[in-house]
N, C-alpha and C positions, 0 to 999 in steps of 0.2 A: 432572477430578478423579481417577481411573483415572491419568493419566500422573503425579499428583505424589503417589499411593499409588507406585507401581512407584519410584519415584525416591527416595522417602524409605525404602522397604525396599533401597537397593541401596548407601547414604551410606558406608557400609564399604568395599565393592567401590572405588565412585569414589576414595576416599579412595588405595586401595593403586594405582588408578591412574595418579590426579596426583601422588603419589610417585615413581612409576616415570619420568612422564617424559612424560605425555598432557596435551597441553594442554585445556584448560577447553571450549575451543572443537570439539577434536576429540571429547571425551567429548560434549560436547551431541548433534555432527553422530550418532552412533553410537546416542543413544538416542532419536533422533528418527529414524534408520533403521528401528531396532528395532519404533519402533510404526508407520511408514509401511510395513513388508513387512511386519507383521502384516494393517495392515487392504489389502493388497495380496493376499493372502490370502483372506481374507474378501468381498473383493469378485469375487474371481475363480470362488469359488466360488456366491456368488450371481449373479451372472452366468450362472454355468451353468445353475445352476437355472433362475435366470428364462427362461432361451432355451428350455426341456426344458418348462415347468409353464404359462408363460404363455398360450399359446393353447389347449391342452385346458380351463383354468381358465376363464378370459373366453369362451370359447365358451359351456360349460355353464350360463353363468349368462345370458348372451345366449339362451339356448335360452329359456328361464323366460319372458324380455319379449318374444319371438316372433322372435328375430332367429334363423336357422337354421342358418346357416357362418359364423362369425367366423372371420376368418385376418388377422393382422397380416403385415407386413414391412419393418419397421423397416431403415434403414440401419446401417453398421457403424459409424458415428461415433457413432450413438444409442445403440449399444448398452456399447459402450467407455465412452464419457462419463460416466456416473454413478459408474463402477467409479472411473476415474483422479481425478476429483475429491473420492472420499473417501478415496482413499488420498494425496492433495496436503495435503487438510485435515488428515488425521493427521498427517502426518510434520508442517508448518507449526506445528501446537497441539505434539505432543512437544520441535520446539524452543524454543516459545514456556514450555513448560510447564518445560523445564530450565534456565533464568536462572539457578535458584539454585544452578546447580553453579558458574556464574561469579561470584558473589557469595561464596560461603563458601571461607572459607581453609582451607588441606590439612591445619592443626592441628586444627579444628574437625572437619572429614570424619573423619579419623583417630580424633578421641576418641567419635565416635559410633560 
């Protein structure tokens, strides 16, 4: 929903684009970049977080049901993995969500 707000505020932009000379397909690749290094982003920064908060957090609450030292140690695939998978998903839905740049004609783009 979010990628086809961004896309229907940008219908001007694309417009002077495929004018210029961008194909349909190369505009799609670029805003389905745009929201795959966002949530690249986003997850890298969670990421971080979660490596820095996760064990002081689960510990403390482990403390409460008697458990004393919680300490994980997750492998680096485990940790990577969630990150790269939602930023696969974004970029995947941004293309999937910009069809209608390849549908609509450069008159249409234009007068909007």
């Amino acid at each position: 929903m979010t990628g086809s707000k961004i896309l229907a505020a940008e219908q001007k932009d694309l417009g002077i684009y495929k004018a210029v000379g961008f194909t349909s397909n190369r505009l799609r690749f670029t805003f389905a970049l745009r929201l795959g290094m966002t949530a690249m982003t986003g997850a890298a920064v969670g990421t971080l977080l979660a490596a820095l908060v996760t064990d002081p957090l689960v510990s403390a609450v482990m403390k409460l049901a008697g458990i004393s030292n919680f300490i994980s140690a997750p492998e680096m695939g485990t940790i990577l993995f969630p990150g790269l998978l939602v930023t696969l998903l974004f970029f995947f839905f941004g293309w999937f969500a910009s069809r209608r740049i390849k549908r609509q004609d450069l008159t249409m783009l234009m007068a909007e």
